[in-house]
C-alpha positions as CSV (number, residue, x, y, z in Angstrom):
1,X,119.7,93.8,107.8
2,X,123.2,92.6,107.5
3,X,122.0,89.0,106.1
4,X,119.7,90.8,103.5
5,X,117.1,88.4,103.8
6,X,114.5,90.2,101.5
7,X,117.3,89.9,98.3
8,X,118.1,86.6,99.3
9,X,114.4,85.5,99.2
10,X,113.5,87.7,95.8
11,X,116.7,86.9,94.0
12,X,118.2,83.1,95.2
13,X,115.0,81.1,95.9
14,X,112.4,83.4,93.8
15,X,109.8,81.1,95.3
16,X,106.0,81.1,94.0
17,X,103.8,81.8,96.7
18,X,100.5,83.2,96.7
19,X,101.5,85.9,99.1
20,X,104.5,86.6,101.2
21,X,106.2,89.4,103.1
22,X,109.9,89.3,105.0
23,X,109.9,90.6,108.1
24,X,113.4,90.7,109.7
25,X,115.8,87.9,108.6
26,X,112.4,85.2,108.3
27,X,110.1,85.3,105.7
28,X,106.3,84.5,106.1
29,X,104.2,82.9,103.3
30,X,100.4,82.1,102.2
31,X,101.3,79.6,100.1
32,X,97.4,79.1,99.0
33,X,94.5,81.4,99.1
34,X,92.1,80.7,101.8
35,X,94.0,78.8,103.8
36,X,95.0,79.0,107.7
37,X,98.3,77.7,107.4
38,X,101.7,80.0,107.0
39,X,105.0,79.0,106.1
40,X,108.0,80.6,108.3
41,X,111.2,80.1,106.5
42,X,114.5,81.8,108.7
43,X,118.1,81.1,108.8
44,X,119.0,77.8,110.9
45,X,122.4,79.1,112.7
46,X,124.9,77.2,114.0
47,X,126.5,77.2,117.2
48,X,128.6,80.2,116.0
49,X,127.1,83.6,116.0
50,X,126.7,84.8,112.7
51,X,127.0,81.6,110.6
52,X,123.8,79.8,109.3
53,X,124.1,76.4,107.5
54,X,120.5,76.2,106.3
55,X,116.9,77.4,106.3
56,X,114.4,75.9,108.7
57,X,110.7,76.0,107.8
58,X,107.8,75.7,109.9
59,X,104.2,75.2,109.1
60,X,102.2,77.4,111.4
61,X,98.7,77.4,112.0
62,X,96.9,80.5,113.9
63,X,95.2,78.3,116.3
64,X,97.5,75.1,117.0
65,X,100.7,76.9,116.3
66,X,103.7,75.3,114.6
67,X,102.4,71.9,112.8
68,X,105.5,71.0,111.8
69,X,109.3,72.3,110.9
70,X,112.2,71.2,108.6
71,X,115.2,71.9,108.1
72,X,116.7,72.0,104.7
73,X,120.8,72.5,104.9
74,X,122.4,74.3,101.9
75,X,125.4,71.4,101.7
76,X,122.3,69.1,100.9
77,X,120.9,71.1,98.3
78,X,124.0,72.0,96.3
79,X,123.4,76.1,97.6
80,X,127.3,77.0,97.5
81,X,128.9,74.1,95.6
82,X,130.2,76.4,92.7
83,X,130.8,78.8,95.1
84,X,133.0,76.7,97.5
85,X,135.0,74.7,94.5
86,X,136.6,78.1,93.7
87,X,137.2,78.4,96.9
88,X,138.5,75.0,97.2
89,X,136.5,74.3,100.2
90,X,135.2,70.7,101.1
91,X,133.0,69.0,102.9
92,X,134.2,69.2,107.1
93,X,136.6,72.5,106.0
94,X,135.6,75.6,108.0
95,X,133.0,77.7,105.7
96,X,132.0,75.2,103.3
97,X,128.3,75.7,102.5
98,X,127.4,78.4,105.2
99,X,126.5,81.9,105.0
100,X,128.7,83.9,107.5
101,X,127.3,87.2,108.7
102,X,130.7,88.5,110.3
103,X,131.2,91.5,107.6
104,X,128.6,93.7,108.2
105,X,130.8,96.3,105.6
106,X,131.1,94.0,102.7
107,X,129.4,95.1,99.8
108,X,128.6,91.5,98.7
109,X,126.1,89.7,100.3
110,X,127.2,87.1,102.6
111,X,125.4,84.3,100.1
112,X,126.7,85.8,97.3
113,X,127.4,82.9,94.7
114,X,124.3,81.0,96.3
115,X,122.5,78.6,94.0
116,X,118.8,78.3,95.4
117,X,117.5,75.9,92.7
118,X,117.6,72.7,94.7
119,X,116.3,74.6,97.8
120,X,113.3,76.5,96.1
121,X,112.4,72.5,94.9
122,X,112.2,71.3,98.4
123,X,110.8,73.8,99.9
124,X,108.1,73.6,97.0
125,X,107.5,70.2,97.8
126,X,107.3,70.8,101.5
127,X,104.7,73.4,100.9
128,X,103.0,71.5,98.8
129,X,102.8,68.6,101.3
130,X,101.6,70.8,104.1
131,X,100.1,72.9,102.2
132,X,98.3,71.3,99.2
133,X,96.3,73.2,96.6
134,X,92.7,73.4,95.9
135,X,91.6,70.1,95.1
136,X,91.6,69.6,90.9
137,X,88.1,70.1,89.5
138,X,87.0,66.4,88.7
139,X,86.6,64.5,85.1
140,X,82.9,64.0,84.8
141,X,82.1,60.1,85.5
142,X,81.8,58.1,82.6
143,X,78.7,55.7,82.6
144,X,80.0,52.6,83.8
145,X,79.6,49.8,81.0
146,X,76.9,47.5,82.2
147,X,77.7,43.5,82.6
148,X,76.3,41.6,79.7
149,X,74.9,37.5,81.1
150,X,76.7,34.9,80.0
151,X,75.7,31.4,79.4
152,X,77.8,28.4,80.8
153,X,78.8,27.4,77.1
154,X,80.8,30.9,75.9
155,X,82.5,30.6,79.3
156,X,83.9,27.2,78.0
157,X,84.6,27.9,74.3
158,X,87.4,30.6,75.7
């Protein structure tokens, strides 16, 4: 694959999912045992061939298909800043904060210099919305302190 989706996926988000598995340029996650939902992160192109500006993600379930989908964009996350200020591309310049898939020869990846930390948060969170965890083992109730009867007179010496 000329994006080299499964080194971007291991290397710039290193997310923590239960299970996972790349197939093509999307990647497909069991964020939690046991449960029916899947996460589909891909590339969110633009309306050039070649060029992506962001992941999308989609909650899938087997039965009622997709649930729900985001997409995250890398400007918004901080993905190439570094990357882009030694290039000294801004904001509305062509190539700021997109990964460009024209160079199928290079022998850097075409998100080389990618930052993933402020992605791999949000898609964390996203997961974790969709897809929560089991639920936390509960604190054993404490006994409830009984009410003790008061007269009229204790009321009024407060």
């Amino acid at each position: 694959m000329a994006l080299h989706a499964q080194q971007f996926f291991d290397d710039v988000l290193e997310l923590p999912f239960h299970q996972y598995a790349v197939v093509g340029d999307a990647l497909y996650a069991s964020p939690q045992p046991n449960s029916p939902l899947r996460l589909r992160i891909d590339f969110a192109p633009t309306i050039r061939q070649g060029e992506y500006d962001g992941l999308r993600l989609r909650v899938v379930h087997p039965e009622q298909g997709v649930l729900d989908s985001a997409l995250l964009r890398f400007a918004d996350h901080g993905t190439f800043e570094r990357r882009d200020g030694a290039r000294d591309l801004a904001v509305g310049r062509d190539g700021y904060a997109v990964i460009r898939d024209w160079h199928a020869h290079s022998t850097l990846p075409p998100w080389h210099g990618a930052d993933g930390a402020g992605l791999c948060t949000a898609i964390e969170q996203y997961a974790h919305f969709w897809i929560p965890g089991p639920a936390a083992a509960r604190l054993a109730a404490r006994p409830v302190a009984q009410p003790t009867a008061t007269t009229g007179s204790s009321l009024r010496s407060r």
